[in-house]
C-alpha positions in Angstrom: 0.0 0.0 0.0 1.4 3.7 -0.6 2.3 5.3 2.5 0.4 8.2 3.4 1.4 11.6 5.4 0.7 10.8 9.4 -1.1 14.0 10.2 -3.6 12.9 7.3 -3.3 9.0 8.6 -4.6 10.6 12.4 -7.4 12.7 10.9 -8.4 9.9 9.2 -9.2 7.6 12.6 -10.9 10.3 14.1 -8.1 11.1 17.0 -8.4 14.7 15.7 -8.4 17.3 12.9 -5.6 17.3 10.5 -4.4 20.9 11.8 -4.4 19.8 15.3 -2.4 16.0 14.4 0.5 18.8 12.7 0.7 20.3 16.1 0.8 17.3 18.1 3.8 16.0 15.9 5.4 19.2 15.7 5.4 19.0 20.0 6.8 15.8 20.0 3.9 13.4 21.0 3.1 11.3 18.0 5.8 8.1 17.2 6.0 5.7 14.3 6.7 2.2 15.8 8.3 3.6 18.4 10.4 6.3 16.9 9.7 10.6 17.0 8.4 11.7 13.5 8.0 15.1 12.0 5.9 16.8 9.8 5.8 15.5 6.4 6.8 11.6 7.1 4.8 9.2 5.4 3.1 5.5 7.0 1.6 2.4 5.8 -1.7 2.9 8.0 -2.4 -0.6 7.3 0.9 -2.1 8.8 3.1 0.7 10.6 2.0 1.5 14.3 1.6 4.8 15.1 0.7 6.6 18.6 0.1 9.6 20.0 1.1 10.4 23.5 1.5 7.0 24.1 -2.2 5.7 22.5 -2.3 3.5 19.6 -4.2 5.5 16.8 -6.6 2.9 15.0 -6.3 3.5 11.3 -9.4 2.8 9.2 -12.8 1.2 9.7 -14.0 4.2 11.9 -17.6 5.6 11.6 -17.7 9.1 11.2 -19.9 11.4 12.8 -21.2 15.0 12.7 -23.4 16.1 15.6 -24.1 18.8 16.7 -24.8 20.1 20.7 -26.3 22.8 22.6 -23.6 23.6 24.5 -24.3 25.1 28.0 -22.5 28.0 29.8 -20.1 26.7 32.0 -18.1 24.4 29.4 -15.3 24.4 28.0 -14.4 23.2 23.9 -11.1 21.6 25.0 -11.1 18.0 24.9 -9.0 18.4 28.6 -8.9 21.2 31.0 -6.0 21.4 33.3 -8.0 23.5 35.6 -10.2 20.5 35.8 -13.5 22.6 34.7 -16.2 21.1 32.8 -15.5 19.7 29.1 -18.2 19.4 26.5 -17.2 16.1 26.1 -18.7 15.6 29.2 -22.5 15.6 27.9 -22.0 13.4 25.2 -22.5 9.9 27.1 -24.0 7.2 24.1 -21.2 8.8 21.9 -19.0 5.8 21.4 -16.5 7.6 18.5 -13.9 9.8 19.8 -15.6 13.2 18.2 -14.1 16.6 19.2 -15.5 20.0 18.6 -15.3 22.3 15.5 -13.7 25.4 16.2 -14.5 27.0 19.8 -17.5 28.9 22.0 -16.0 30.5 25.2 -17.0 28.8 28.5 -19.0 31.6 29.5 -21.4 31.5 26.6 -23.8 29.1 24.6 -25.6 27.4 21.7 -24.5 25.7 19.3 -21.3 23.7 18.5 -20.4 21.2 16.0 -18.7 18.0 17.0 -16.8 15.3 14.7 -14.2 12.8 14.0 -14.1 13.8 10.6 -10.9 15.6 10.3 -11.5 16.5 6.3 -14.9 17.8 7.4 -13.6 20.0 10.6 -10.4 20.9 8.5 -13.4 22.5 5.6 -15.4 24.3 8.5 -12.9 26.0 10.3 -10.8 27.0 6.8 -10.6 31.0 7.2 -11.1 31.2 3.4 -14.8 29.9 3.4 -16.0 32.7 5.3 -19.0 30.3 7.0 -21.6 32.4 8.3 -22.2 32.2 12.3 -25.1 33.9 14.0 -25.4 35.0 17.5 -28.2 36.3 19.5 -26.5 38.4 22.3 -28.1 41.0 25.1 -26.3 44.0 25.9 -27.2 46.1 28.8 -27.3 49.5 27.2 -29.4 51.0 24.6 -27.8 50.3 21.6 -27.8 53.3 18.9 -27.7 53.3 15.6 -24.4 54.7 15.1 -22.8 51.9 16.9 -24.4 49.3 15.0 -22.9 50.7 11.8 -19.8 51.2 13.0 -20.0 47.0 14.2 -21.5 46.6 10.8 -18.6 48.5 8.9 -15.8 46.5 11.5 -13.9 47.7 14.9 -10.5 47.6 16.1 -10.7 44.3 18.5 -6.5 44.8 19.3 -4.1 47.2 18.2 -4.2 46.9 14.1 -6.7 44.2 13.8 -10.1 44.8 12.7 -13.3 43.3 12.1 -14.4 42.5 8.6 -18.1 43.8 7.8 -20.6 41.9 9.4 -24.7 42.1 9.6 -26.1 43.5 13.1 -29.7 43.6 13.5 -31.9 44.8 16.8 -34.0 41.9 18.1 -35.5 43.4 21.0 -35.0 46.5 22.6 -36.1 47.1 26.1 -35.4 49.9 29.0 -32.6 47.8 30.5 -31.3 45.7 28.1 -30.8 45.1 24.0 -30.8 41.8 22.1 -29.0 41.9 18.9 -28.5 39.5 16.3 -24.5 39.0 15.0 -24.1 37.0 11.8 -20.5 36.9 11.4 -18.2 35.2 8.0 -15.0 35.1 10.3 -13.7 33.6 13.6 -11.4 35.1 15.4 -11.2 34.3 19.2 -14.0 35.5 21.4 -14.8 37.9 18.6 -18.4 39.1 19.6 -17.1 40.0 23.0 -14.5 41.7 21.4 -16.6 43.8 19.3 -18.9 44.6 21.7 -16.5 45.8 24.3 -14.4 47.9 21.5 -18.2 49.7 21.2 -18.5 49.9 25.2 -21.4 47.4 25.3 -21.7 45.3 28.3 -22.6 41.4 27.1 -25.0 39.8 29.2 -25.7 37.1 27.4 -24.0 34.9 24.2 -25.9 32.5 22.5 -24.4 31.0 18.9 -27.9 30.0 17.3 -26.9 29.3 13.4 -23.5 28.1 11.6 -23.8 27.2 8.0 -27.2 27.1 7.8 -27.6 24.4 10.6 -29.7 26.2 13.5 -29.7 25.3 17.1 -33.2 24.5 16.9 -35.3 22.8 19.3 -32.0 21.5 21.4 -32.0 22.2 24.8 -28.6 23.0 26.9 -26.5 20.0 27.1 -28.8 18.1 24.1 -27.6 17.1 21.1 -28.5 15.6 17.8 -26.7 14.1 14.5 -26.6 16.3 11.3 -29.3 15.1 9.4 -28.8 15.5 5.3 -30.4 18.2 4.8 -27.9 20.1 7.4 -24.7 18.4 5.8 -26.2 20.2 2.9 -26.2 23.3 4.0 -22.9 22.9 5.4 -21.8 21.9 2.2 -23.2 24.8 0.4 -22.0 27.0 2.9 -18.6 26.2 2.5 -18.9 26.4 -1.4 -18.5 22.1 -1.7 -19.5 20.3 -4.2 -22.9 18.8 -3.5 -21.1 15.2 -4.3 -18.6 15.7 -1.7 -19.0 12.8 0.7 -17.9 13.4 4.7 -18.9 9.8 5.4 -22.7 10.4 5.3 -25.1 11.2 8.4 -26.7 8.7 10.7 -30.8 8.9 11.1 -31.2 11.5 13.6 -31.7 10.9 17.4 -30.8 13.1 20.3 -29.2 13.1 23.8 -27.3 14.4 26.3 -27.1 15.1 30.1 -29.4 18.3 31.0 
């Protein structure tokens, strides 16, 4: 059999997304029967044992799986936490496959996150260059004018010499001691909506992602989740600009779960 890259040989099981298996062998933790490797070596998945931090990755025969989960505030999107706080991973109990999540959601908001084993599929969601769109329903405690939602629209300076790209802002509800807007975002840079609103002197009160790609949070309750039906690999698909025939592994029938 050809040998094949070992970052694309660990995506492949499901241990993690392809960007995340370069890391891991750039630090030093992933070996080739026995011996260090480095980025670019090649394996026969079929024959050659390869492990990762001491783990024995299982190449091929793995069922793939896209879910996604209503994650509660609280969590955290790291598979471990060395401050021992709570892990998303935590809520999916009935989840045999080792899935992790796509991309991140701060531990002091919510909604939804996307979870998978599919390291082709994480790899295509979390590419900067597909600009996926994101929305976010989030309550501010001022009144919010309408000069600071253009100037959130038109982008802000989140750090010194990095700004937002244009974005769609929209007023949801407006009330005498609070605001709910809704953010629909085509970038991802880290805790970006919190960011934005404290560059405008907004005070977040609540962060809920609701949308990504076109697959909603729907009727999901905190700590719930649910496998991608077709429909919502579609939108995914279309969302990223992939062809229709792309094939992720398929979806199973849909069910749901998770701890409350």
């Amino acid at each position: 059999m050809e040998k094949v890259r070992i970052q694309k040989i660990i995506s492949d099981s499901g241990y993690c997304s392809r960007r995340k298996a370069e890391q891991l062998i750039a630090d030093g933790h992933v070996k080739l029967n026995g011996h260090p490797v480095k980025l670019g070596d090649k394996a026969d998945p079929k024959t050659d044992i390869i492990t990762v931090g001491g783990e024995r990755i299982k190449a091929g025969g793995v069922t793939l799986r896209y879910i996604k989960l209503y994650k509660p505030r609280g969590y955290v999107t790291t598979m471990q936490d060395e401050q021992g706080r709570k892990s998303v991973t935590e809520l999916l109990d009935g989840i045999e496959e080792r899935v992790y999540p796509v991309g991140r959601l701060d531990r002091n908001s919510e909604g939804l996150l996307l979870l998978t084993n599919d390291g082709n599929f994480a790899n295509d969601i979390m590419h900067p260059r597909k600009h996926i769109p994101k929305t976010y329903r989030v309550t501010v405690a001022e009144k919010v004018t309408e000069d600071v939602i253009n100037r959130l629209m038109t982008g802000v300076e989140i750090e010194e010499n990095v700004m937002t790209a244009p974005c769609e802002v929209t007023v949801v509800t407006e009330e005498q001691e609070r605001t709910v807007l809704q953010f629909t975002i085509y970038e991802g840079k880290n805790r970006q909506i919190r960011r934005m609103c404290e560059a405008v002197q907004l005070t977040v009160r609540r962060l809920r992602r609701v949308n990504i790609g076109g697959v909603k949070l729907g009727m999901l309750k905190p700590g719930e989740y649910a496998d991608l039906t077709k429909q919502e690999m579609q939108n995914l698909r279309s969302a990223m600009g992939v062809s229709a025939k792309t094939e992720y592994g398929g979806s199973k029938s849909r069910r749901t779960g998770g701890k409350r």
